[in-house]
N, C-alpha and C positions, 0 to 999 in steps of 0.2 A: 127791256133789251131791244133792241136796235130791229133783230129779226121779227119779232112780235108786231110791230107795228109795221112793218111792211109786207109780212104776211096779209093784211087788214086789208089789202087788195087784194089778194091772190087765195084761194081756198086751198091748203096747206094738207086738210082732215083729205077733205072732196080725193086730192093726188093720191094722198099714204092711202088708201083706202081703193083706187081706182089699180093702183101698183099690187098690193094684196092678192088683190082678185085676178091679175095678168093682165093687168094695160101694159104692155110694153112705151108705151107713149107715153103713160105717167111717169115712169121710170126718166124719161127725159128730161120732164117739167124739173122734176125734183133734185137730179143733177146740176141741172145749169140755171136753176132759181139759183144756190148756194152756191155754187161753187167757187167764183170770187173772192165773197163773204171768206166762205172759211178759209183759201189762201193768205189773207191778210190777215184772220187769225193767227195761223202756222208761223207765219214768219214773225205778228206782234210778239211772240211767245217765244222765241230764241233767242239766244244771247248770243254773241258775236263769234264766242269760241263753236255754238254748236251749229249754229247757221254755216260751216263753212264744211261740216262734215254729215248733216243733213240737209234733204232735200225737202224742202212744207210740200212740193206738188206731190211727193211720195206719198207723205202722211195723208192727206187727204185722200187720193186715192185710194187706199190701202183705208181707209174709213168708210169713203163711201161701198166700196167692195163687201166690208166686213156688212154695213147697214142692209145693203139690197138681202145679203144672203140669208141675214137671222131674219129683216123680216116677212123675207118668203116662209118662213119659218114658226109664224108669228109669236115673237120673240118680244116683239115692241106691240105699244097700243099708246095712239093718238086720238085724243078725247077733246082737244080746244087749240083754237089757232094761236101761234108759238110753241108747241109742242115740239114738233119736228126740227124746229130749228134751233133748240135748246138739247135736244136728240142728238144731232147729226156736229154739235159745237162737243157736246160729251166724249163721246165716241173719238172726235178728231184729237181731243187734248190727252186722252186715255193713251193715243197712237203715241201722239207726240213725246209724253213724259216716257211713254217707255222706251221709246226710240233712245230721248234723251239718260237712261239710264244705263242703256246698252254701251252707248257713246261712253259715260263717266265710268262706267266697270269696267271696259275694257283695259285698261292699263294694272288695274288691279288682279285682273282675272290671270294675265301675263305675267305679274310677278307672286301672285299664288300656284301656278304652274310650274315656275324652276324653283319655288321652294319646295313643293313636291317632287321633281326630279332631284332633287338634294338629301332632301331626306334620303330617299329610295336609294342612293350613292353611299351615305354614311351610315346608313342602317338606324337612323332614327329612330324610323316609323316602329321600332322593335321593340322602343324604351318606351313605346307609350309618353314624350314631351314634346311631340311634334304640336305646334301651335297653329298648323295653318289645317283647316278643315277638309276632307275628301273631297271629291268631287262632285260626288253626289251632294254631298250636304250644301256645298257650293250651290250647284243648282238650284237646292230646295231653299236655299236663303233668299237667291235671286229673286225665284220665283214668290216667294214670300212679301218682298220688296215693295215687287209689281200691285200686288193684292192689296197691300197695304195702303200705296198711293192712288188706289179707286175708291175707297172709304175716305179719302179726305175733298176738302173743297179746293176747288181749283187754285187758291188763293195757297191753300197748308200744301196742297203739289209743289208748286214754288219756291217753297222756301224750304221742304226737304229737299228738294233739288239743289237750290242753291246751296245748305248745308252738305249734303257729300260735294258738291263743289270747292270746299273749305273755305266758303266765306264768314265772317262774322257774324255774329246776331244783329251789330250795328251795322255792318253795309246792308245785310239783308233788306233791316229796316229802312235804308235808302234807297233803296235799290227796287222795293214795292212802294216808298212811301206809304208807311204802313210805321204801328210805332214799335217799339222795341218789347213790351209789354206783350203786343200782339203777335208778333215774333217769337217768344218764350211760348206763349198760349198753343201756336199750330206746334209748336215744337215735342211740347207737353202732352197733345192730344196723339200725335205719329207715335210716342212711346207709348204712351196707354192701348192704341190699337194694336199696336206688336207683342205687347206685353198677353191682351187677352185672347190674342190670337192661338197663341203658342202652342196652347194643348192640344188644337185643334189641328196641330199642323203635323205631330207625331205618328207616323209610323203605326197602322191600328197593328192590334196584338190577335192572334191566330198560329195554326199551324203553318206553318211555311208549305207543306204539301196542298193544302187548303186555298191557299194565296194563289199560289202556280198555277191550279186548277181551274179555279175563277179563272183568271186572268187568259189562260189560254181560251176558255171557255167563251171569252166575249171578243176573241180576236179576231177568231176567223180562222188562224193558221194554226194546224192541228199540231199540238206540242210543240209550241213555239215558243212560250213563255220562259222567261229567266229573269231571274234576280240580276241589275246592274251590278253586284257583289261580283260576279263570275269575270267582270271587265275592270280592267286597270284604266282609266284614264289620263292620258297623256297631254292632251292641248287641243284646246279651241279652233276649229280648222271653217269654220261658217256659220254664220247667222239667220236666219230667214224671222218672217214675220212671227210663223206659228212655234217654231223652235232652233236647237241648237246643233251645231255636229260637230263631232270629238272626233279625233284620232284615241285608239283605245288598243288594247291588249287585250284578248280573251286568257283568260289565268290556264286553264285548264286544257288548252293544246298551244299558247303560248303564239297563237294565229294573231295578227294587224288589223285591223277592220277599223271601219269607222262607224261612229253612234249618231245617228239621229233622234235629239231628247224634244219628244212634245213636250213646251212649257206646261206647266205644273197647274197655272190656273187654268187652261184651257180645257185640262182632264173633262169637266162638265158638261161642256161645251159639246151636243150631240155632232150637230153637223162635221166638228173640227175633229173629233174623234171618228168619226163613220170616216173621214177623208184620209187621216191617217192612216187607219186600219185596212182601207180599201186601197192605198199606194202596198200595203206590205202583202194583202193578198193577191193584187195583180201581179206582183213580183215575185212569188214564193218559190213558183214554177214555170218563171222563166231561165231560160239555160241558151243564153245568146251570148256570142263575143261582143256584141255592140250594145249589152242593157245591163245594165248595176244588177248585183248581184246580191239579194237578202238574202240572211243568212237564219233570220229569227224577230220575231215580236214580242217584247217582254215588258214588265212592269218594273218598278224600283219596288224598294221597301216602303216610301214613303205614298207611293201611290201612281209616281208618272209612268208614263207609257216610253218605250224608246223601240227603235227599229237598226237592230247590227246587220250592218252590209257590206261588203269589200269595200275596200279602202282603194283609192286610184288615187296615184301618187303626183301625176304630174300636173297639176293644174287643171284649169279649164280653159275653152275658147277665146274666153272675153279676155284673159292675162295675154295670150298671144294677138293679139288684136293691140293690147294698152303696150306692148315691147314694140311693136313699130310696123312696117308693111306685112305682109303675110304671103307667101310666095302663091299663084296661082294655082301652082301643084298640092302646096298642101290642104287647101283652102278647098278645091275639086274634092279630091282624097277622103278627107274630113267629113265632109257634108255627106258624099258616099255611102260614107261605112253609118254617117247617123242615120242613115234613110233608110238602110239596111235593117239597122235595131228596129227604129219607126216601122218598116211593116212588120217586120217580125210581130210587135207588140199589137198592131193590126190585126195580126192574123190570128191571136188569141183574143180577138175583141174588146181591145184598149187604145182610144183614141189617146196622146198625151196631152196635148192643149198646154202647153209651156215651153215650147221650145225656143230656145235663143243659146247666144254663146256661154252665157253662163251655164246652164245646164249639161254641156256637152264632154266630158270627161277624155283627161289624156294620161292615158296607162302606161305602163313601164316600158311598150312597146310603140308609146305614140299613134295607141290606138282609140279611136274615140269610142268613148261609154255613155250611153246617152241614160242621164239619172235626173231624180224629183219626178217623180210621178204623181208628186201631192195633188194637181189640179186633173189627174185623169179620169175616164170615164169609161162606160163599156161605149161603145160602136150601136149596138143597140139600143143606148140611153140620151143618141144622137140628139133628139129635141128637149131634153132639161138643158134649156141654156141657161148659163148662169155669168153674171158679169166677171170673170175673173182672168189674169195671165199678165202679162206685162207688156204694157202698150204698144211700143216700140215693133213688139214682133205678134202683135195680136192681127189674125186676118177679120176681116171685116162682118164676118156673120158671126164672132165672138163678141160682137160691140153690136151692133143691130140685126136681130133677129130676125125682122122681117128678108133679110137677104138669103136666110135657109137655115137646114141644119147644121150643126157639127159634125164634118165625118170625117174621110181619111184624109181629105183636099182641104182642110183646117188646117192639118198638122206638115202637109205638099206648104200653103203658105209659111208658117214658122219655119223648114228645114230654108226655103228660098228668101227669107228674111235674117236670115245666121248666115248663109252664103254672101247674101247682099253687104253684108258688116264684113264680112273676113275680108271680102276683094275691096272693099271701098275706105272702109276703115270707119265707115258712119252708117246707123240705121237709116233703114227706108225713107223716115219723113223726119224733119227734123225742123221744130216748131218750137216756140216761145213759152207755150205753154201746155200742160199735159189736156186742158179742155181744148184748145187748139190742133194738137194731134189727133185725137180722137175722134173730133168732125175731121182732119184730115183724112183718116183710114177711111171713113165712110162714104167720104165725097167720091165725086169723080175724076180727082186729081191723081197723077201719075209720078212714080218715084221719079226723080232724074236719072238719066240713063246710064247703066256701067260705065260703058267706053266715055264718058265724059268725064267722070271719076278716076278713072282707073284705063287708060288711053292701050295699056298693051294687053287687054282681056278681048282674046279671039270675040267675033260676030256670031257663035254659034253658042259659045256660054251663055253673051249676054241677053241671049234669045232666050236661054233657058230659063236664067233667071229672072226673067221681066214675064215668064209665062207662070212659074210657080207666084210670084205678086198679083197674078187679076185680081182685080177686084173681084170679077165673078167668078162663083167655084168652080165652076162647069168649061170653064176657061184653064183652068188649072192643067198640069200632069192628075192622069185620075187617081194614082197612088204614090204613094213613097217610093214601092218596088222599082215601077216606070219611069223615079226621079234618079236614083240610083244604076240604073242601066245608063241613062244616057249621061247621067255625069260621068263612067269608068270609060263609056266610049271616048269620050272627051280626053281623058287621060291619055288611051291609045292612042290618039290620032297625032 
């Protein structure tokens, strides 16, 4: 392989090894050795229909993310040069087919959905010959899927991909150059893994009081636990890396909420579990107008974890930003009432570290709810920095450590990076490529100015919002609260 031998300059073991221990600098090397590399990867590996509804600088990203974390963790072991770059090639293509499976279910998932609203209309579901599976089991097939196309070779990913594509066994074979025979073979092997997977994939058998027990037991959140049996689900309403969220029914008071389902393979997965578990207990006992609302942390029967939380009906930021200009008033307003949440969540010792328009919720009231907690942390656990968040709105000591800790003026830059997108209609930097951005944030370079953007944004917003972007923390508003004050004056004035 191509990376093997150019490793044969560069000590590969010497960096994973230097990174391990807390070089932060190693952590560099090893980014921007590959990161090219593997974009041409991402993109050799899509085909024309999915290259137009994924992103390769995502997948990558979201790979190298996933690599730093496990192997802080140590998760991985690199033992000879090539290693890491046959690592970090695994990892990205793992990202990519699932991305790409997301992509190919979706349409499916949509029209399993109003056959289930149909049912539920004609009373099918009563006769017992309804043919399309719950939701749950949905889930578990999906997630079953996923598992399945990590046991094969990159080559057998392909061409079950291309198969639920509905291509042929001959284009296939054209389409890898590869021959027909071989084709039948990866075909052959994907059923034999599915096949012996099965039992394993069943529901263990126990008390159900038993289950519940456990399961609260390793939450965190005291009698919190429930059977996704208790929830109706309705439709697919978001996607994220680590899992899904439903619109749902709760059976039993007949309440709306939405489900947030940890994929199914990631159960194992400590880190991604401690994260998930740790967004439902920062949340259990909060009681803010401005912060999503858990409701419960429960397991399915089959074993995944999910999180039921109010349901907020209107969208998010980033919709009203993709409909067209954003009025100044609302866009103040907005960022406001999140700052609000934000220190609130502050003030019980929860930094969020992900804020942008997407996260920002708009309620029946057109009030913003600021939700995904997945990447938070205590206030206290300020120096475990960890590379995660989404670029765009990442401030600059989320990317290089050496600039300080993570603390309240982390989350002062995200609330003025979601500001900066509502009035302008474009993030802070806006670069060619996601390694491009990222030395952006760190540089010395300065976003372009509001008023240049955005020419009728009063001289005293745009003051505010180019002081929430310093670069340096300490340059910042020192909190949310303080960001929030002077944007309502701003209103009044």
């Amino acid at each position: 392989m191509t990376g093997s031998n150019r490793d044969s300059q560069w000590d590969s073991v010497q960096s994973f090894d230097r990174f391990v221990q807390g070089n932060e600098s190693a952590a560099d090397e090893i980014f921007h050795r590959y990161i090219k590399r593997l974009m041409l990867l991402a993109r050799s590996r899509l085909s024309k229909k999915l290259a137009s509804r994924m992103d390769p600088e995502d997948v990558v990203m979201s790979a190298y993310r996933s690599f730093f974390l496990r192997a802080r963790d140590d998760k991985f072991t690199i033992e000879k040069e090539g290693d890491l770059w046959r690592l970090l090639v695994e990892i990205s293509l793992h990202k990519l087919y699932r991305g790409a499976n997301y992509h190919l279910a979706a349409k499916r998932s949509v029209d399993a959905e109003v056959a289930n609203v149909e049912h539920e209309k004609t009373g099918a579901h009563r006769s017992g010959k309804s043919r399309e599976p719950s939701p749950d089991l949905a889930m578990m097939a999906a997630d079953e899927l996923e598992k399945l196309m990590r046991g094969l070779q990159p080559v057998g990913r392909r061409v079950v991909q291309l198969r639920l594509q509905g291509y042929s066994m001959t284009e296939i074979a054209k389409e890898l150059e590869i021959s027909d025979r071989t084709v039948r073979r990866y075909t052959a092997k994907a059923k034999s893994l599915l096949l012996e997977d099965m039992p394993r994939s069943q529901p263990s058998k126990g008390k159900p009081g038993e289950k519940k027990k456990t399961a609260a037991g390793r939450s965190g959140v005291s009698g919190s636990s429930a059977s996704l049996g208790d929830y109706r689900l309705l439709k697919q309403i978001a996607v994220g890396a680590t899992g899904k969220v439903y619109r749902a029914t709760h059976k039993p008071t007949g309440r709306t909420v939405a489900i947030k389902y940890l994929r199914k393979e990631l159960i194992r997965d400590r880190t991604v579990v401690e994260r998930f578990d740790r967004e439902a207990t920062f949340l259990k006992d909060m009681n803010h107008a401005n912060v999503i609302t858990v409701h419960e942390l429960g397991v399915t029967p089959g074993g995944g974890r999910f999180i039921a939380m109010k349901l907020v009906p209107n969208g998010d930021l980033r919709e009203q930003i993709a409909q067209g200009p954003v009025s100044i008033d609302d866009a103040v307003r907005w960022i406001s009432q999140a700052a609000d949440g934000v220190h609130f969540a502050h003030s019980r010792d929860i930094l969020h570290c992900d804020l942008k328009p997407a996260n920002l919720l708009l309620d029946e009231n057109r009030i913003v709810v600021v939700t995904d907690f997945g990447l938070a942390r205590a206030v206290s656990d300020a120096f475990n920095i960890e590379f995660a968040g989404t670029p765009q709105f990442m401030a600059p000591e989320q990317i290089d450590a050496f600039r300080g800790p993570n603390d309240e003026r982390t989350d002062v830059y995200g609330l003025g990076a979601s500001l900066y997108n509502l009035l302008t209609g474009q993030p802070v930097f806006q670069c060619e490529s996601t390694t491009e951005l990222l030395g952006t944030i760190v540089s010395a370079k300065c976003p372009l100015p509001v008023q240049q953007l955005r020419p009728d944004v009063g001289e005293s917003l745009a003051n505010l919002v180019h002081q929430a972007l310093s670069k340096q923390p300490e340059a910042r508003q020192a909190n949310a609260g303080i960001l929030a004050d002077r944007l309502r004056a701003i209103i009044s004035t």
